[in-house]
N, C-alpha and C positions, 0 to 999 in steps of 0.2 A: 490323409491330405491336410487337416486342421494342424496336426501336429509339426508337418514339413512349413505350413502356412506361417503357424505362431513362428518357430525355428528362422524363419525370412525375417519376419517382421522384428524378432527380438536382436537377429545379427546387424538389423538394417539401424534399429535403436543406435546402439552398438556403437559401430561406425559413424552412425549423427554426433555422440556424447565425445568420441574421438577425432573429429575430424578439425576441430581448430589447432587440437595440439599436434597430430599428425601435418599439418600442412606447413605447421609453423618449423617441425622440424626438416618436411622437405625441403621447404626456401632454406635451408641453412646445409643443407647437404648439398643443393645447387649451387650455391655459394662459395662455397667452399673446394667445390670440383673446377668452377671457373675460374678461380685463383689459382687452382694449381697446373691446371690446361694452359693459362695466357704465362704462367712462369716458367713451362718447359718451352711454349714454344717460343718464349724470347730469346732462354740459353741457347737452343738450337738455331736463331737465326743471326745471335747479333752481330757476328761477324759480318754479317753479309749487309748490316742495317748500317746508312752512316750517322755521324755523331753521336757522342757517347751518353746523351737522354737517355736512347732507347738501351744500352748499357745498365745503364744506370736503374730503370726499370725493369731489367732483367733479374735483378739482385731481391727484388721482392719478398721480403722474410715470409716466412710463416705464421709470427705476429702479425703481423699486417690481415694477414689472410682471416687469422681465426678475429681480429679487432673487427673486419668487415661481418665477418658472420652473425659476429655478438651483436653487433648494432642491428644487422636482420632481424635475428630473433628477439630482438629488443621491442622492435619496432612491429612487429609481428605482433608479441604478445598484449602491447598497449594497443594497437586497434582491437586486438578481440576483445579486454577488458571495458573499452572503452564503448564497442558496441552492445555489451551489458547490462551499459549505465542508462539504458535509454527513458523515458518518460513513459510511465502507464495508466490508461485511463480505463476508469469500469466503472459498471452501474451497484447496486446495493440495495436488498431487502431486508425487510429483519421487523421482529418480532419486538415490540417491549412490554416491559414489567414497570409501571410506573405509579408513581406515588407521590404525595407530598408530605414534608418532614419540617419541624420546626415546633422552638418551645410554645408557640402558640395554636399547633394541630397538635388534634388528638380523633381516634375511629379514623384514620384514616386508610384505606384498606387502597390493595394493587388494582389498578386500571387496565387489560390489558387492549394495546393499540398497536403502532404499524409505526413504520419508519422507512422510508425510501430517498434516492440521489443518488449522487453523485461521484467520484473523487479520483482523484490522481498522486500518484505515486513520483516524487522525484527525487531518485537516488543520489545521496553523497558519494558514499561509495558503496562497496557489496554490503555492508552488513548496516548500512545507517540511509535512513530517507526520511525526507520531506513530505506527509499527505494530508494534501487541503480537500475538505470538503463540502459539499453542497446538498443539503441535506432537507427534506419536510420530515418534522417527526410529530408524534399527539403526543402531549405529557398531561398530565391529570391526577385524579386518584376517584376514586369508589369510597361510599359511606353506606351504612343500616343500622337500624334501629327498630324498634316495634312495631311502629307505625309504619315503616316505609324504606325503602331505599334510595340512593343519587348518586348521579355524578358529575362528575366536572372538567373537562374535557378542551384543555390546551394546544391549536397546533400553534407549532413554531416552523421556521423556517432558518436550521441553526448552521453554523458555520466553523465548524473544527478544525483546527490545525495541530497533527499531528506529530509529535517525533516517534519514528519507526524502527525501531531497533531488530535485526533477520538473530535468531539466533545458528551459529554457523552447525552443518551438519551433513553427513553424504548421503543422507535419503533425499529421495523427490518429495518428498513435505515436508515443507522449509517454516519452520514455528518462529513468531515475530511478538513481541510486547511493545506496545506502544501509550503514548501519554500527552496532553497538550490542554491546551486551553480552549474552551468555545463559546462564540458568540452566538445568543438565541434572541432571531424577532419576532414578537407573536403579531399574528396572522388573523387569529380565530380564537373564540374563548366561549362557550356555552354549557349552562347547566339545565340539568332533568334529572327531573323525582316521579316516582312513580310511589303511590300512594293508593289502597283502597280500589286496585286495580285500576286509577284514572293515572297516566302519562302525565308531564308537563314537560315541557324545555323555550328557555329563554336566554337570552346573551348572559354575559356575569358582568356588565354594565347595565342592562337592565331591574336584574334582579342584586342592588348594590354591592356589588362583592368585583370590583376594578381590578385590572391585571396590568401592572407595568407589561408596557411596549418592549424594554429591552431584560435581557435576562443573561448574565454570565454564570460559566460553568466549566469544571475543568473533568477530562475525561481521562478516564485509563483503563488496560481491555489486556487482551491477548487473542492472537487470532494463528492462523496454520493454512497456509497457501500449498496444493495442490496441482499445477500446470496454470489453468484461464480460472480455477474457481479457489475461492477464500472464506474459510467459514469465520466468523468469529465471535469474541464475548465482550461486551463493554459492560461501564458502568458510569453514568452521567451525575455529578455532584453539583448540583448547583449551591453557587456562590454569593447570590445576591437573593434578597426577598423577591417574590412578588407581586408582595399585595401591594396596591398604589391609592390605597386612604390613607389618612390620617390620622395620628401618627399607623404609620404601617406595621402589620401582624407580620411576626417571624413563620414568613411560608415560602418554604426553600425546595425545587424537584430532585426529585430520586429517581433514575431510571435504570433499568437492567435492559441490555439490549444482547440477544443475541438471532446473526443475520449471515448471508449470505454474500459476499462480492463476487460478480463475475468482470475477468479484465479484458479488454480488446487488444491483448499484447499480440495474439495472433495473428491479428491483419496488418501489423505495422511491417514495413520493409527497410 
């Protein structure tokens, strides 16, 4: 019984994976049939039809006929391309590895935090798209020494825009590299040390260590889309310092992200 079941379900794939090109070729064999039904049965009546229009439409080449089909299947095949291109939105988790880099850190060790949002998908064509996103991520980094440990603990609320490039292929996972620039606003910013087994945690405006508000950064990843789910791999270089004293220390973030998309393509009509 499982076996006859799978056997249904894999015919039934099957027929899903072929059914725009199958349908595309029946409108053109209807087509095609009706051209040559309305040409015999004009020879067969024109005598009987008056004025010589209907003569005249009698004469109906073959060109004519296969020109209408082409234009069919023409038009056939850019609706289904066209219904392809449609717009995908899905939500996104994901792990990161994050740090901070610059000739003025040093010990400065991986942070590990979280990244959640947003984003959407708008295709150019098949193999090239558009993904903005909407994004909360923590960037930071870890510090130790003898005496103690810390750390330091950035969210932002960042804002990527993607170019998406599908690399083309006949499997169901469809592998894509992507690259863009992004804008991060920070949100939150707080440090903690634990020392001598006593905690502490305070702002990094309190404890003088200022965090520019705005932060640029440019990304680039490779990910492998699956039907609704997307796993992928980024890596976030930040662009601009930011420390925001005087004169400001070279501290730039580093992050490794690897996360999960799932897309709401399935509910769309």
């Amino acid at each position: 019984m499982d076996a006859a079941k799978d056997a249904r379900v894999g015919l039934r794939g099957l027929f899903l994976i072929q059914l725009p090109a199958e349908r595309s070729r029946l409108h053109t064999r209807k087509t095609l049939t009706a051209c040559r039904n309305a040409r015999s049965w004009l020879r067969a009546h024109e005598r009987t039809l008056a004025g010589a229009h209907f003569s005249q439409g009698a004469r109906m080449s073959k060109r004519s006929c296969g020109m209408v089909a082409g234009l069919v299947l023409l038009a056939t095949v850019a609706g289904i391309s066209q219904a392809q291109l449609k717009p995908d939105f899905g939500v996104t988790g994901a792990l990161n590895l994050a740090t901070l880099a610059g000739s003025d850190v040093s010990g400065a060790n991986n942070l590990t935090t979280f990244m959640v949002g947003l984003s959407a998908v708008f295709p150019v064509t098949n193999l090239f798209a558009i993904q903005p996103e909407a994004l909360y991520s923590r960037n930071g980094s870890s510090a130790s020494d003898a005496l103690g440990s810390g750390k330091i603990t950035i969210g932002y609320f960042d804002f990527p825009v993607l170019a998406k490039f599908s690399i083309p292929t006949t499997s169901a996972m469809k592998p894509a590299l992507f690259v863009g620039p992004s804008l991060g606003l920070k949100f939150t910013c707080n440090i903690e040390g634990t020392s001598g087994g006593l905690t502490e945690s305070e702002s990094c405006d309190n404890a003088g260590l200022p965090v520019k508000t705005l932060e640029f950064g440019a990304v680039g990843g490779a990910g492998l889309d699956y039907g609704n789910v997307g796993m992928f791999a980024r890596y976030e270089f930040g662009l601009t310092s930011i420390d925001d004293s005087s004169p400001p220390a070279d501290t730039k973030n580093r992050v490794i992200t690897i996360g999960v998309r799932y897309s709401f393509k399935a509910f769309r009509h």
